[in-house]
N, C-alpha and C positions, 0 to 999 in steps of 0.2 A: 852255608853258615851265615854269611852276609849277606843275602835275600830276606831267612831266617830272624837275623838280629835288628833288620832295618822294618820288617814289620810289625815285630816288639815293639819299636819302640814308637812304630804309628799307632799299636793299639795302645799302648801306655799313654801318649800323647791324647791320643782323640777319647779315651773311656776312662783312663785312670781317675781323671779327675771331672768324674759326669755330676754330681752335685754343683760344680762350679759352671762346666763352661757345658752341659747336659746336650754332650756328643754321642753320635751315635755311627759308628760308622760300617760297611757292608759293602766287601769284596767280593770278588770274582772268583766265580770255581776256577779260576788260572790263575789268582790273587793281581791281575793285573791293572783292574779297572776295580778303584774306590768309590763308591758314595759315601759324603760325611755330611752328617744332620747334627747340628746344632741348634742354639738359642742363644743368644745376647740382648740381657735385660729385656727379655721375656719377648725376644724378638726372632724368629724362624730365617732359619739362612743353610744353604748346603752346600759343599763343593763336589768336584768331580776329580778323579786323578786317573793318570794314565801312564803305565812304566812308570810311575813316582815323579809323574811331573803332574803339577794343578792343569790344568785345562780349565774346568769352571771353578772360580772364585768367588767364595764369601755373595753367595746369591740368594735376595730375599726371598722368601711366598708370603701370600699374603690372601685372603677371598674377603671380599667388598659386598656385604649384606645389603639389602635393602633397610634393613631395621641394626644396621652397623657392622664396621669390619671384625675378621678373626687375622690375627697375626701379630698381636702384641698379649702380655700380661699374658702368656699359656705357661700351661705346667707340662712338663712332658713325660706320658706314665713311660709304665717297662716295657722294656720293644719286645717282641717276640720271632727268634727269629727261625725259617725252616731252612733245609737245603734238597733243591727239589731235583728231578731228572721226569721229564715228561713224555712221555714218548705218542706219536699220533700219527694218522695216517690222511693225508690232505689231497683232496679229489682236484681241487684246484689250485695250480703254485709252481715253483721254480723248483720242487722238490716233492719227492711221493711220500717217504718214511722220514719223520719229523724229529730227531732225539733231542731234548733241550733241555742242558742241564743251567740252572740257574739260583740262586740265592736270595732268600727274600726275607725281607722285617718288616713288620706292623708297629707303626709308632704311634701312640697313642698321647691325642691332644686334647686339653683341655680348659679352658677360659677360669680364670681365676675369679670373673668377677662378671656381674652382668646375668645371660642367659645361663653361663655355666656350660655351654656348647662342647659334644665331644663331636672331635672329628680324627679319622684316623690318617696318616701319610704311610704309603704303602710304597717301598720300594724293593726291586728288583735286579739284581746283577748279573749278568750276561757275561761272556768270554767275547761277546764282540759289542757289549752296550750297556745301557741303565735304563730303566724308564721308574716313573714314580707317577700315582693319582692320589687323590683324596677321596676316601669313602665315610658314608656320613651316614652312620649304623642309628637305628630307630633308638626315640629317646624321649622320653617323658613330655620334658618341658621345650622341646624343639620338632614339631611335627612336619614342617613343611620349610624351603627355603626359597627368595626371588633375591639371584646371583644378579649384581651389574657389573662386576671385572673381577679377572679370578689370578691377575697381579705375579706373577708365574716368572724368574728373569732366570735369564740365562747370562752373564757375567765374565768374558774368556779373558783368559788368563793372555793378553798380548791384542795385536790386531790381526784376526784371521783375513783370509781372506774369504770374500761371500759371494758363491753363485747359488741365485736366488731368483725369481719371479714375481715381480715386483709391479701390482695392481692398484687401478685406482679408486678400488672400492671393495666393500664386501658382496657389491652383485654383482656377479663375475662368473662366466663359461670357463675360469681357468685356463685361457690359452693366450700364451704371445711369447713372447722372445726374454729369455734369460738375462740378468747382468752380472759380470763380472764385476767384483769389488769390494776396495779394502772397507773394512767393518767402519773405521776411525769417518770414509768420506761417505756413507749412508747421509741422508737429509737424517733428521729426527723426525718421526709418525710418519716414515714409508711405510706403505702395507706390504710385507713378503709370504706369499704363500708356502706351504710348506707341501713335499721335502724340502729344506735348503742345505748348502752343503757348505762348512764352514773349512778351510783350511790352515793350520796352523803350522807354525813353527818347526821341524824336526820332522816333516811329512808324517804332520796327523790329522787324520781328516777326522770329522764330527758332522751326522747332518741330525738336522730335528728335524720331528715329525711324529704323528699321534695313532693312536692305537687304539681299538674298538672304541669308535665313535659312535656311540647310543644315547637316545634323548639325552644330547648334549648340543653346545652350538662349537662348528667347527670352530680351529683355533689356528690363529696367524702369528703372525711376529713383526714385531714394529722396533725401532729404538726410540725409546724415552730417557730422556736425561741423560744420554751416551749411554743408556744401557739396555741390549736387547731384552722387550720383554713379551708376555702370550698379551695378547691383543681376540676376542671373539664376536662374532656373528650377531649380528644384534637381531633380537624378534620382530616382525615386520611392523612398520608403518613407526616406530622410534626409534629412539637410539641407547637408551639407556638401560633396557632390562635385556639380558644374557638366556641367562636359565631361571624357569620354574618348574620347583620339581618336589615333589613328595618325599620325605624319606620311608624305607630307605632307600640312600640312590648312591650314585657315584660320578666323579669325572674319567671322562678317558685317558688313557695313560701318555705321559708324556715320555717322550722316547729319543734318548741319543746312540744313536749310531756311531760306533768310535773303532777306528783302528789305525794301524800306519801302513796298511794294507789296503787301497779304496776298494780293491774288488772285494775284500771281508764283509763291506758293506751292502753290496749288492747280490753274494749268496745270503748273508743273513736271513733266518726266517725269524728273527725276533717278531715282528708285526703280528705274524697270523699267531701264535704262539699268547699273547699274550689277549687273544681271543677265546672265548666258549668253547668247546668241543660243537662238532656237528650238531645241529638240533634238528636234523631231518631223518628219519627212522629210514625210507628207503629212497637211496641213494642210486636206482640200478637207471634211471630217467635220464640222469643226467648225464649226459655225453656232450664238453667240450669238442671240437672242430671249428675247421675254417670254413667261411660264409661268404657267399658274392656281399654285394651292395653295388646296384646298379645304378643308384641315382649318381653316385661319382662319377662313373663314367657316360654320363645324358643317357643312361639307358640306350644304348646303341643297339640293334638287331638288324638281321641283314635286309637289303632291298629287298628279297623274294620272299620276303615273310607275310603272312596275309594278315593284314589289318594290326599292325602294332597296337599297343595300347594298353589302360590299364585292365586287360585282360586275360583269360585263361591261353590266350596263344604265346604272348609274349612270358608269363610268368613260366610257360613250359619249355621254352627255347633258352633259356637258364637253366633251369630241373634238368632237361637232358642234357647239357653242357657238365652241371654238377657229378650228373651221376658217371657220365663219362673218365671222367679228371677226377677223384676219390674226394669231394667237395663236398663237406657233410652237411651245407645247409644253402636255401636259395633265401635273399631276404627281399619280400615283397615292399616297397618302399612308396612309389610315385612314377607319373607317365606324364607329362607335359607340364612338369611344376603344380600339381593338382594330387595327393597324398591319395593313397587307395582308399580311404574311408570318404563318407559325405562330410563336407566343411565344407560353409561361406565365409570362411576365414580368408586373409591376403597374403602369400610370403608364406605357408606354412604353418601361422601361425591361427590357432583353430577362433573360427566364427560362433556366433551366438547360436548356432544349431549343428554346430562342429559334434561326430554321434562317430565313434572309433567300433560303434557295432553292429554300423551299416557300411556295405561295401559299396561304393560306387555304381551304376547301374552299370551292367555286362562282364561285371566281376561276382564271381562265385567261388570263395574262398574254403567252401568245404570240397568244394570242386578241386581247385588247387591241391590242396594238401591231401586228397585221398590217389590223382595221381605221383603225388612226390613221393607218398607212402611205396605206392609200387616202382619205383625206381632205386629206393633207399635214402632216399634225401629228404633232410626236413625243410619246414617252413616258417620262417618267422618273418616278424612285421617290424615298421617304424611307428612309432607314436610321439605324438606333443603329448608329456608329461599334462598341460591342463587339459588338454581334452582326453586326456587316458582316465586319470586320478577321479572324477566327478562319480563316474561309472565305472569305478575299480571291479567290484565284485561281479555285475555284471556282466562287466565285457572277460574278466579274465573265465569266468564257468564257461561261457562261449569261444571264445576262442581253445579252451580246451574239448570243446565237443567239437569244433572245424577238423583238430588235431593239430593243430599249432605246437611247436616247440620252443617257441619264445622270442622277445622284440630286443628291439633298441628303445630303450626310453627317455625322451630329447628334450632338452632347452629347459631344466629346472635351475641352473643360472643363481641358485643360492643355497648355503651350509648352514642356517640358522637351524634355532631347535627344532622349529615345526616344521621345515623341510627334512631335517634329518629325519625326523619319527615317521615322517610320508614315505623315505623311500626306504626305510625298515620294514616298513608296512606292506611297501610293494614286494620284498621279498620275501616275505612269507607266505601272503597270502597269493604269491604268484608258484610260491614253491608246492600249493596245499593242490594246484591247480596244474601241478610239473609242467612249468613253465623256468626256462633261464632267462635271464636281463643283462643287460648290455645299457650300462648308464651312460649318456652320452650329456654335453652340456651338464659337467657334473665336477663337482668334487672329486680329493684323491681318494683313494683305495685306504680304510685303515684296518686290515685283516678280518674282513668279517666274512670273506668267502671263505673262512674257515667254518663258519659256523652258517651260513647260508653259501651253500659252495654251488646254488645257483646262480648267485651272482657270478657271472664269467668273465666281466671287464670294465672297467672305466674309462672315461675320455681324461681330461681335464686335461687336456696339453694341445698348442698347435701343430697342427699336422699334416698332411698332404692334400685335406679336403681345398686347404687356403690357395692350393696351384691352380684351384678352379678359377678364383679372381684377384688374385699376389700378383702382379706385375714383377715384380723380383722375382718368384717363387720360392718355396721351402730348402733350403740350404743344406747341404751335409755340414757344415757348421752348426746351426740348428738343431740336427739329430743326437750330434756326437753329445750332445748337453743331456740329452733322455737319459740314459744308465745311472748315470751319476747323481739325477737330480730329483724329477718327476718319478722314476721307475722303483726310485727306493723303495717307495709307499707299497708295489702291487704292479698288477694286472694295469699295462699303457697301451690305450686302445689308439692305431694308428689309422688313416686308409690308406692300407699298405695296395702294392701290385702294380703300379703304374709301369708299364713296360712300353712307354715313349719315353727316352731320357733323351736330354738336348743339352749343348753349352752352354756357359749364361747366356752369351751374345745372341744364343736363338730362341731362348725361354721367352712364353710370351702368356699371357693367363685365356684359357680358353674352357670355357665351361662343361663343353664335349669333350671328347676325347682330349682330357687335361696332359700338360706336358710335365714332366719331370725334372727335377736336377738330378743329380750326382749320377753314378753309372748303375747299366744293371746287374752287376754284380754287388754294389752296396744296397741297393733294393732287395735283394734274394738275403745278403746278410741282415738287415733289419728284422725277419723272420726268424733269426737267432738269436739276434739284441735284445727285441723288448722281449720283458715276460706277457703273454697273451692268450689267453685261451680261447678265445674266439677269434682267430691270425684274419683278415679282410681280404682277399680276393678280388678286385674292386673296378677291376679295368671288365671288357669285355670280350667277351668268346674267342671270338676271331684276334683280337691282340695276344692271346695265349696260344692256340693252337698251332701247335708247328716253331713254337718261339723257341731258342734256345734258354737255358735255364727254368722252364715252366716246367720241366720232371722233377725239382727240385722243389719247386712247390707243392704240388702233387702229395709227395713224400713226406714232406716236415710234418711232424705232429706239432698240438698247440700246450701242450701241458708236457712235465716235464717230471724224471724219477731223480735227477739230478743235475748240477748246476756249480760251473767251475770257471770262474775269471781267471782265464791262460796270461794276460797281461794287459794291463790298461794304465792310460795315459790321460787325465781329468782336460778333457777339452781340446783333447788331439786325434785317439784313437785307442780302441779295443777291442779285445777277443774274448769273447763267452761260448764256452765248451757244454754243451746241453746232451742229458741221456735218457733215453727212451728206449727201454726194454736193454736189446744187444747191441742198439745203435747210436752213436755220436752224432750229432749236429754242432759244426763249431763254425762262427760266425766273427768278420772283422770288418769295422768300419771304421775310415778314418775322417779326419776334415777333409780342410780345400788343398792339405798339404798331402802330395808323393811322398810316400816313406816305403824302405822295408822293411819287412818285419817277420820274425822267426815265432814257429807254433813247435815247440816240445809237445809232444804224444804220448808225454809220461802219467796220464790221465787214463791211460787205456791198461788193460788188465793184461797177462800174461797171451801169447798167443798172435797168430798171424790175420791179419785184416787185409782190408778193399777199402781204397779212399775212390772218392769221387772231388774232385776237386775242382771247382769252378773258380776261374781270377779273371781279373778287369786282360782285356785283348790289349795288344799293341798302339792302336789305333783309335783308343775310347777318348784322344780329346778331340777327335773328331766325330768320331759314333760312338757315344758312349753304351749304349744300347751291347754292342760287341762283346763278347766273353770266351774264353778258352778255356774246353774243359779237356782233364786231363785223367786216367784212373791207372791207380798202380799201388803194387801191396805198399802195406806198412806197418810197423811195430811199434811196441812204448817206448824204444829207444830211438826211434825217427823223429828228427828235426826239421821242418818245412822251412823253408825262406821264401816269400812270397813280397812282390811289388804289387802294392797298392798304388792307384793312381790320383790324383785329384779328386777328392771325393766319390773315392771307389773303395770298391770291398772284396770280401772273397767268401767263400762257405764250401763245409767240407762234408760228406757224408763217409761216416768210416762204420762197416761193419763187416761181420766174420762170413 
């Protein structure tokens, strides 16, 4: 009755009197999470609430024309509102069967004066979030629009605390090291990439971060005037124009993530959810799996191998490694710093006659892929996005007559409009050609492998490739920041596998056979951590075979029917519970701190199980590499206690 009379009297408060203060407000199917739309003198502002506390406060919009702003003098029509339950089935995700119910109003905007401009604000409510865009429905006297700032704040109610990644520009591979910190000590016009994860008062986390990113320009966040606000991608060679776009068209949704639960945030499938359905009619091609990538580890093969190189012998002593060890793909990349296609380019980066659909002379790529064929293993390739793009249609009909199954495609290093619409592009018309992509040097993930579910992954974070020439190396400190942060978005593409782990004191950056930090037990759970559907494989042959915990890679699938944060700690340590048909993968990684830590199995269905349980050895801070595996029944009413070590982990495979 008092839940009951207290949201009476928010609707009474926010609608009774919509003539005056022309509120609009829209709860949660759990009534937990409000959005409230308002105007003040003819001025656009929203909040957010959480359990009946504000979170965002009294927060402008506002969109900056070329030919003048919208966000003052509007009239605001009748909202219309629905209440949906969506249900979808997602080839690529942290989850197979999708139920999403949520709540949505169309609020209808219009300029008192001037162009007379209707635009619509569209928002959304979630049991674990909100998002809101603007769609700008076709209209007489407004045909076309050229965006310079789309003025977007986010306003919290307190000083959160913010870990963020924090760039010094908008051209940017998105990779380097997180910061912790309080909102109030931000410079003003840092640029923060998004996910960022806001913590607040009463253990409530909030992260932003945006949702089908279609000709649009990705969208950041800066503080202006002490107050966060969206900050965009500017179009090349200026600074001042955003988006141009025809109507009708739209922005991408702008998207908080809200609970006092953070792992609520990280099962979430808001993101994909508030994408298209599949727009690919047959979907039987696409087959996620884990993939070498030899150039991590200098492409090593043994002495007795005849004539290494970028050739059919060396590409084969992969293939049969793959087919071996259940490795569903081999990735053809580079042999002496020189990329399998012809380039007079330097570094990688392609030369004036750089041709992604000529191989090398004594590489024969239909060659390749017709014996991977008869092994069961695919073949995919690396590409420099400029030397791929030139010769999009080209190279990808070809490469689908080699029988390629799809690339990595590297170093596009910018989210503006016209890079986005390029690597839309490259998904479709890579899809027409059943081909998957692997974005590398890229932007985050904002659900669109819902609806291109041949995209299988994204880079945009640092990651293990850096132990190549990191003098420090990559840190389990480092890592423990992915869940919580980067991973929100999607698909976090790592170079997972290094199976040399060393102390700090003996880390040292070597290009070959790269060394590791943390243990190999935190390396095996990082295969449970990130969500990935392409999982990396990345060291070589001989470093796997015969290694302890490589049956466990072997095993893990890269896609997931479900997905359950057993307990997590924002910057310490966590466990994610992943399900795959009958079987369990649960995964824990901690920082640089020893802890112990207990796994309830009350995740698991009625019935008796087989755990396989891998944890960091006695001895891992001197060979971290060491692990102790251990197998023995268990039930939903089994409690594990499990010592993590210094930047160690554990992983459990439990099935019937």
């Amino acid at each position: 009755m008092k839940r009951f009379l207290l949201y009476f009297l928010l609707f009474i408060f926010f609608i009774g009197d919509i003539n005056a203060q022309k509120a609009v407000t829209l709860f949660s199917p759990n009534k937990q999470i409000g959005f409230v739309f308002k105007t003040e003198r003819g001025q656009l502002f929203y909040d957010v609430v959480f359990k009946n506390k504000k979170i965002i406060d009294h927060s402008s919009l506002s969109l900056e024309f070329e030919n003048g702003s919208f966000g003052s003098g509007i009239n605001i029509g009748k909202p219309v509102f629905r209440d949906t339950v969506e249900d979808y089935e997602l080839i690529i995700g942290k989850a197979k069967n999708v139920s999403s119910h949520y709540r949505e109003v169309i609020i209808p905007l219009k300029e008192k004066n001037g162009l007379a401009r209707i635009i619509n604000l569209v928002a959304r409510a979630f049991d674990d979030g909100v998002a809101f865009r603007y769609e700008f429905p076709a209209q007489s006297n407004w045909q076309s629009y050229t965006l310079l700032n789309e003025n977007t704040t986010f306003h919290f109610a307190g000083d959160p605390l913010v870990r963020a990644l924090c760039l010094p520009s908008y051209t940017s591979s998105h990779e380097g090291y997180y910061t912790t910190i309080s909102f109030s000590k931000i410079k003003n016009d840092t640029l923060m990439d998004m996910p960022a994860l806001f913590e607040l008062p009463g253990n409530i986390f909030t992260a932003i971060t945006e949702a089908e990113l279609v000709d649009y320009a990705g969208m950041y966040l800066a503080k202006k005037n002490g107050i966060l606000t969206s900050t965009l991608s500017p179009l090349p060679k200026q600074t001042t124009i955003k988006v141009k776009a025809v109507l009708p068209h739209q922005t991408p949704w702008r998207v908080l993530l809200i609970s006092d639960r953070v792992g609520a945030l990280i099962e979430s499938n808001i993101i994909t959810t508030l994408n298209k359905p599949c727009a690919i009619q047959d979907v039987a091609w696409i087959k996620p799996g884990k993939t070498t990538f030899p150039w991590w580890n200098g492409n090593v093969v043994p002495d007795t191998l005849n004539a290494p190189g970028n050739n059919f012998v060396t590409q084969r002593y992969y293939i049969d490694f793959c087919a071996r060890n259940h490795i569903q793909y081999h990735s053809v990349v580079e042999y002496g710093l020189h990329q399998w296609y012809m380039d007079d380019g330097v570094g990688f980066q392609p030369g004036p006659h750089s041709d992604v659909t000529t191989p090398v002379p004594g590489l024969d790529m239909k060659e390749v892929c017709d014996y991977a064929k008869t092994k069961g293993v695919g073949v995919r390739v690396w590409v420099h996005f400029y030397a791929l793009y030139p010769k999009l249609d080209s190279a990808f009909a070809l490469f689908e007559k080699w029988g390629l199954s799809g690339m990595m495609v590297d170093f596009m290093d910018r989210d503006d409009q016209q890079m986005v619409n390029m690597q839309t592009e490259i998904l479709q018309k890579a899809a027409a050609h059943h081909l998957h992509i692997q974005f590398h040097g890229a932007y985050k993930p904002t659900g669109l492998s819902r609806t291109y579910p041949n995209e299988f992954t994204r880079e945009g974070t640092l990651n293990y490739e850096a132990d190549k020439w990191t003098d420090e190396g990559l840190s389990p400190d480092h890592d423990i920041y992915m869940p919580f942060t980067r991973m929100l978005a999607g698909s976090t593409d790592y170079h997972l596998g290094g199976f040399r782990a060393v102390p700090q004191n003996k880390f040292r950056a070597q290009y070959t056979r790269p060394l590791v930090l943390g243990t190999r037990c935190h390396m095996l759970a990082m295969y449970v951590i990130l969500e990935n559907a392409l999982g990396m494989v990345c060291d070589y042959p001989e470093a796997y075979e015969g290694q302890p915990g490589f049956e466990f890679i072997q095993k893990i699938p890269t896609t997931w029917d479900e997905t359950k944060v057993v307990d997590a700690k924002v910057q310490e340590y966590i466990t994610i519970a992943r399900k795959k048909n009958n079987e369990w993968y649960v995964g824990s990684i901690t920082n640089h701190e020893k802890r112990i830590i207990t796994i309830p199995l009350n995740f698991l269905d009625d019935g008796n199980y087989t755990a396989e349980i891998y944890t960091d050895a006695p001895d891992v801070e001197i060979n971290p590499d060491n692990l102790k595996k251990e197998i023995r029944p268990v039930t939903k009413k089994d409690i594990l206690t499990i010592t993590l070590a210094s930047g160690g982990g554990q992983v459990l495979r439990i099935f019937k």
